[in-house]
Every structure is written in C-alpha cells, then in structure tokens.
C-alpha positions, -999 to +999 in steps of 0.1 A: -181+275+217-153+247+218-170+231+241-203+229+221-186+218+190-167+194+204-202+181+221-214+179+184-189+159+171-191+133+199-229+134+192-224+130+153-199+103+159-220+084+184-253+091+157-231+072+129-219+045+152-257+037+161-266+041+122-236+017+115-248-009+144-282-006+123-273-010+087-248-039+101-275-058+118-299-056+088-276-070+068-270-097+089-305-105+089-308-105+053-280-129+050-292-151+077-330-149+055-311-162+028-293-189+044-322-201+062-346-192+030-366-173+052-374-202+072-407-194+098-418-163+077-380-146+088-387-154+124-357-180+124-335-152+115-350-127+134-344-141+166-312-156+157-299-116+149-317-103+179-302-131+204-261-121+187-269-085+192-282-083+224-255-104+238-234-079+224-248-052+232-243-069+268-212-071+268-201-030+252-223-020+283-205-041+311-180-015+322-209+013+326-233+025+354-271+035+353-289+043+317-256+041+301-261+002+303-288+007+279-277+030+254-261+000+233-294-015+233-306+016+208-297+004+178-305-029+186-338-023+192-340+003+165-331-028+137-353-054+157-383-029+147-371-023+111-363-063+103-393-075+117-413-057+095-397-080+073-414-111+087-452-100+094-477-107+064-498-074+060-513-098+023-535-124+036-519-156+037-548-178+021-553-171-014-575-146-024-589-154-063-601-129-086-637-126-086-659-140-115-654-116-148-688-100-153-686-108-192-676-146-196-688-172-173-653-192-153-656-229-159-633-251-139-619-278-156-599-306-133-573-324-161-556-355-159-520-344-150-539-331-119-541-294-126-575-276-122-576-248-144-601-218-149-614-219-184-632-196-209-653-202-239-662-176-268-685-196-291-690-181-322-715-151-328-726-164-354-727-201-362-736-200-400-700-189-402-683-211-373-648-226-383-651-264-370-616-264-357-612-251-320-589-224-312-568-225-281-555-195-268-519-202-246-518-165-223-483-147-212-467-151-176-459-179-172-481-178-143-504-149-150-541-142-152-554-134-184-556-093-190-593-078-198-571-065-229-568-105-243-604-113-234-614-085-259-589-096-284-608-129-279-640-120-280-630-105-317-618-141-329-651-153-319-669-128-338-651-143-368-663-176-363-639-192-342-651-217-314-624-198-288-610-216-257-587-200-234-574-213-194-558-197-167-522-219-165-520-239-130-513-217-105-528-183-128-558-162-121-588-184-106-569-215-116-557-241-084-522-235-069-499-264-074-471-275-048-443-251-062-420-280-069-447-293-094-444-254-115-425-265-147-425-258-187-424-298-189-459-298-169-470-268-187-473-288-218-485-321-205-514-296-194-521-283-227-523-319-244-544-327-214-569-297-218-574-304-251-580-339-245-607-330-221-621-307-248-629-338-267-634-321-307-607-338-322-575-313-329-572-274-322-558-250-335-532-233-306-525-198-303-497-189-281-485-159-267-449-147-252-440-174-227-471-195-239-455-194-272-425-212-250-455-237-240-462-239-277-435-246-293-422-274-266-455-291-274-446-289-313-417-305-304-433-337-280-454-364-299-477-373-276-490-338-276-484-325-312-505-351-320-533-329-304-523-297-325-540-284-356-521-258-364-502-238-342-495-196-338-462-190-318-468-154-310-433-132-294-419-160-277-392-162-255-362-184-251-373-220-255-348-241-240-314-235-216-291-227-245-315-200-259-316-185-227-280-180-225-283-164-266-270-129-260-284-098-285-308-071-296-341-063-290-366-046-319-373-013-323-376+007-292-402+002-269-418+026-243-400+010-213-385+045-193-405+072-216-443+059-206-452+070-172-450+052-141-479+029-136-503+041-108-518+021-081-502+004-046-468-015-050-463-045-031-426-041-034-430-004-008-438-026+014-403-045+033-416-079+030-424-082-001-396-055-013-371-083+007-388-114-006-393-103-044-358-088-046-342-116-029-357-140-054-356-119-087-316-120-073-318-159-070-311-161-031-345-169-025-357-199-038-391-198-052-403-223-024-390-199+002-405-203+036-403-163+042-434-160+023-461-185+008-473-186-026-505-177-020-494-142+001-469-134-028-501-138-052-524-118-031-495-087-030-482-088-062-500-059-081-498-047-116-477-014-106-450-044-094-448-050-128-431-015-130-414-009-173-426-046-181-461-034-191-448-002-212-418-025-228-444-043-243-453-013-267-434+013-288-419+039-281-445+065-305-473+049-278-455+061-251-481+086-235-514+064-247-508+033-232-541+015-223-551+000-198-540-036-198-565-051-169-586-041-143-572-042-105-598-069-096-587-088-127-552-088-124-532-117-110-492-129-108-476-153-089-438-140-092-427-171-074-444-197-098-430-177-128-398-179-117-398-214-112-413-224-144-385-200-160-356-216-144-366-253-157-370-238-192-335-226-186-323-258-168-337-277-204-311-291-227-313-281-263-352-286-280-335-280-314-328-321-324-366-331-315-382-297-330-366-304-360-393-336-366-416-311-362-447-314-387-476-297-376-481-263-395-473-233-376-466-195-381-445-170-367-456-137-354-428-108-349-434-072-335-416-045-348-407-029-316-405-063-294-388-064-261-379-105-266-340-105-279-348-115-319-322-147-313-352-163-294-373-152-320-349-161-350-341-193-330-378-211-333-377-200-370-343-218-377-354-249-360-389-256-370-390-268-404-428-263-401-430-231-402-447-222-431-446-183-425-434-155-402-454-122-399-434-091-394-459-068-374-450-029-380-465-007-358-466-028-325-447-040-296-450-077-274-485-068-269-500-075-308-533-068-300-533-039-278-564-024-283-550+004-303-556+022-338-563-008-362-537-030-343-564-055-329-578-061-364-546-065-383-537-092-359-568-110-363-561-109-400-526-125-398-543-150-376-572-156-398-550-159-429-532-184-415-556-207-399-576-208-430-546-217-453-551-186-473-524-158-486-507-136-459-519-099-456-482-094-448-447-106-470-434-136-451-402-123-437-382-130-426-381-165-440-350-188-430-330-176-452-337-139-443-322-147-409-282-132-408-298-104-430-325-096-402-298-098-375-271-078-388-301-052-396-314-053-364-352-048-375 
C-alpha cells in the first residue's frame, strides 16, 4: 500500500508538472501573439514557442535512455495542438455579405470620400401626404448592419409620409470594407455629408441613433456638413469626443442586462481563435489591424450571441423575459475590429464642445428611461448644443426606442414627427439645460 501511494503521488506530481509545462507554454504564445500582433495568422508565434520548447524539452531529456527521451516532449506537443487552434481560420477568410433583404431592394451607392455603401429607400405610402424634406436614418455600431427591428421602425416613418433613407456605414452589413486604418468618426461624417450630397434633394432631415448619434452630432459641429442638415434627431448617444469618454457616472433606470436570458445561437468567441483574437483586442493588445485575423474572417464569425448582455442592456429591466427578436441570423452583421477602431479615434478626439457651441441647425434630444449610455454623455450634448430646441424623456424604454413593443414604436414616431414638423411635443421637454445638476443628482 506504501508503495502504491507513493506511485500516486509521483504520478500526480509528474501530471501537474506536465499541466504546468502546458498552461506555461500557452501563455507564452499569447504573449508572443501580442507582441507580434498575431503576425502570419499566429503562425509567427507558433513556431517561435514550438522551436523554445522543443529545444527544451531537448535538453530535460539528455541524461535519459529509451522512451524516457520523449516523455518531455508530452506537454509540448500537448500545447502545440491547443495553440494552434489558435491560428487556423474555421470562418472563411473572404467576406461573406448578407444576402439581399426580401422586403427592401439594396442599392449601392459609391460616394466621393470613396466609401461604397449599401442603401435603402422607404418612399412614402402615400404621396398625397409626403413631407418634401428627406429623412436620414444614421444606424448603431459603429460598424453594424442594420437590425430587421430598425427596418420596421422605418418602414412606420414612411407610412407617415416621410421620403426615408437609410445606409449600411463603410464597412457595415452589405456595405464595402475599407483598409482598417481608413475606419474613423472623422470619415464617418465626411460620409454622411457625402451621402447626402449624392442624394441631390437639397437638405435632410438626420436621424441618429446610439453611436450614429456620435456621427450626428460631430457633423452638427463641422460646417461643411451641417450645411447639408435640416434638422437633426440625436437619439441615445454615446460619448462624443476624448474627454466625454473619460466622463465617469450612472446609467438610467435598470436595464435587462444579467436578468434576460442568454441569447441562443453559435458563439464565435467558443471557438479559440476568435475567443483569443476578440478578447485580446476588447483588452487593447491586439490592435484592430491585427494580422492574427482579417477583417473580413472577424466579420464572417462574429454572431449576434457574441454580442452576449449588450442586446438585453438595451431594454428594461420589466422586459426582461419578452425581449424580441432584434434581427434575423442571415441579417445580422458586426465587424468588432472596425468598431473598435472607429471608437478609439472618437476617444483619441480633443474636445468638440468650442465648435458645437456655433451650432445652428435645429436638433432634438431623445433620452430613455432605462438607457445603458452613462447620462454625462447624454447630459453633455445637451449642455453644449445651444441648438437644441428640446429633449424627450422616453419612460418606458431602454437604448432600443423603437423596440417593437407595446405602443413603444408609435410613441417614438410621435416624438419624431413632433419635432420634424415644428409642432408641440407629446412629451414635457426635460430635461432642459437648466434641468441638468437636478437630473444628475436624481439619477433618472
């Protein structure tokens, strides 16, 4: 019996060792992925942790005779089979676009700042009552398909007269790829001024949403493309510039994030590669532009259950258990890379407040009560746009405002409408500028 135990203790100390040797040599790897930013898909730093463990795994089995020579080579090879899962594409590596939407037609619009975008059009139903200024509609992301849930909500503004226009951002949905170095909020904009240059009907009315309100509100605050706007809806947006970015705060009400449950369907990130590349750029050791993967493979594997609490933070916490469904899986597209790019030159950005402050182009705010974007980025466009003629406090709904829920679709659509056609709010304006420490001490 001493004997035995004493066998299993030289058998459970040589089964950690070799579990050691493995955990040591994946790290090693990752570090070398991230000093070489995954240069060669990972290869470089596969072969470059291979080679240093198998010349040390040389040298510990030197002194011994027979298959004991080999038995260092275990965990080598063990981790050479683990870590090279990390460099072999299982997403195809050309892009793979959406297919055409069986309810709006995809028009592909090339603009002058070189971006080719995807574009939809809701005419009017009914032209007797057709508003003659276009509506733009600026989509979440930054680099994100639009949802089947905003195409409905769209299709509803159209049934109330309004010529609707909506694109795909560079790089979003069936819109082109750009090089990544060319993904930033300053080329956001020049693309909307572009598109609705190309659109040719004089100026449009913008709508836009989350980090297209960010596009929105940078445009309100450059000339050469305000002069384009109409009026302009900046809908939950987040932080505009670098020092908003670094505001620190509270959120709205509570949102659904952690009691909704999980989001079913295939993650990308159960799969090594894309676990290592995502989570190595969400950390910022990645770059965007990482040679472990390309843009277009990230696109392809990203999936909407990636997207994990995001999707349920953007409703309350009361809608917890009757979430909708967002998008279809043929529909949905993200490019995490892109969007991280574009977020870190909005946060690279010095302050927009000096040149939105010659703001003049008529705009509204629109607020949820339970929003997941930290009120200070909110309160922060209010403060610094003088043109801001009203703020809509929307009870009832989270960062989605049109979720397809209840009445929720049509009370946003009457804000909208309200505001666009100069006529009295359906909702107090609140909080107005003055409003502001009140709001924030409150924390509504």
């Amino acid at each position: 019996m001493p004997t035995f135990a004493l066998r299993l203790v030289r058998f459970a100390g040589r089964l950690l060792l070799a579990l050691t040797a493995v955990v040591t040599l994946a790290v090693v790897f990752l570090a070398l992925v991230v000093l070489t930013n995954g240069a060669d898909s990972g290869l470089a730093a596969w072969l470059a942790t291979l080679g240093a463990a198998s010349a040390a795994a040389l040298w510990r089995g030197r002194s011994r005779t027979g298959a004991a020579r080999l038995a260092p080579f275990v965990p080598v090879a063990v981790a050479a089979a683990l870590t090279a899962s990390v460099c072999v594409p299982t997403a195809p590596t050309a892009r793979r676009y959406p297919p055409a939407l069986p309810f709006v037609a995809t028009q592909h619009w090339s603009l002058g700042t070189g971006s080719r975008l995807a574009v939809y059009h809701y005419p009017p139903a009914n032209p007797r009552t057709r508003h003659r200024i276009p509506l733009v509609y600026l989509n979440g992301g930054p680099v994100r398909g639009i949802s089947v849930l905003d195409h409905r909500f769209l299709q509803l503004l159209a049934r109330q007269g309004y010529d609707v226009y909506t694109y795909e951002q560079a790089g979003g949905g069936r819109s082109d790829l750009l090089p990544m170095d060319q993904y930033t909020i300053s080329r956001s904009v020049r693309d909307l001024g572009a598109f609705i240059h190309r659109l040719d009907k004089g100026k449009a009315d913008v709508l836009g949403f989350s980090s297209g309100a960010v596009v929105l509100t940078r445009a309100l605050a450059d000339p050469s493309v305000a002069a384009h706007l109409h009026r302009a809806i900046i809908a939950e947006p987040g932080p505009m510039d670098g020092p908003t970015t670094r505001i620190s705060g509270h959120r709205g009400r509570p949102s659904a994030r952690g009691l909704a449950p999980a989001v079913a369907g295939p993650r990308s990130t159960h799969v090594p590669r894309y676990a290592v590349a995502f989570g190595l750029m969400r950390l910022g050791l990645l770059t965007p532009d990482t040679a472990l993967i390309g843009q277009a493979e990230g696109d392809n594997a990203f999936t909407a259950a990636d997207l994990g609490g995001d999707t349920a933070s953007a409703y309350c916490a009361r809608d917890a258990h009757r979430i909708p469904s967002e998008d279809t899986a043929q529909n949905f597209s993200f490019s995490p890379a892109a969007s991280l790019r574009i977020q870190q030159t909005v946060k690279d950005t010095p302050s927009l407040a000096p040149r939105l402050r010659r703001s003049k182009t008529p705009a509204m705010l629109m607020i949820a009560e339970c929003s997941s974007q930290l009120r200070q980025w909110e309160t922060a466009v209010l403060a610094d746009d003088p043109a801001i003629e009203r703020t809509q406090y929307m009870p009832g709904v989270g960062h989605h405002l049109w979720n397809g829920l209840d009445d929720n679709n049509d009370r946003a659509a009457a804000v909208i409408t309200a505001f666009l056609q100069a006529e009295p709010a359906p909702l107090p304006n609140y909080p107005t500028r003055d409003e502001i420490p009140a709001f924030l001490r409150d924390q509504r």
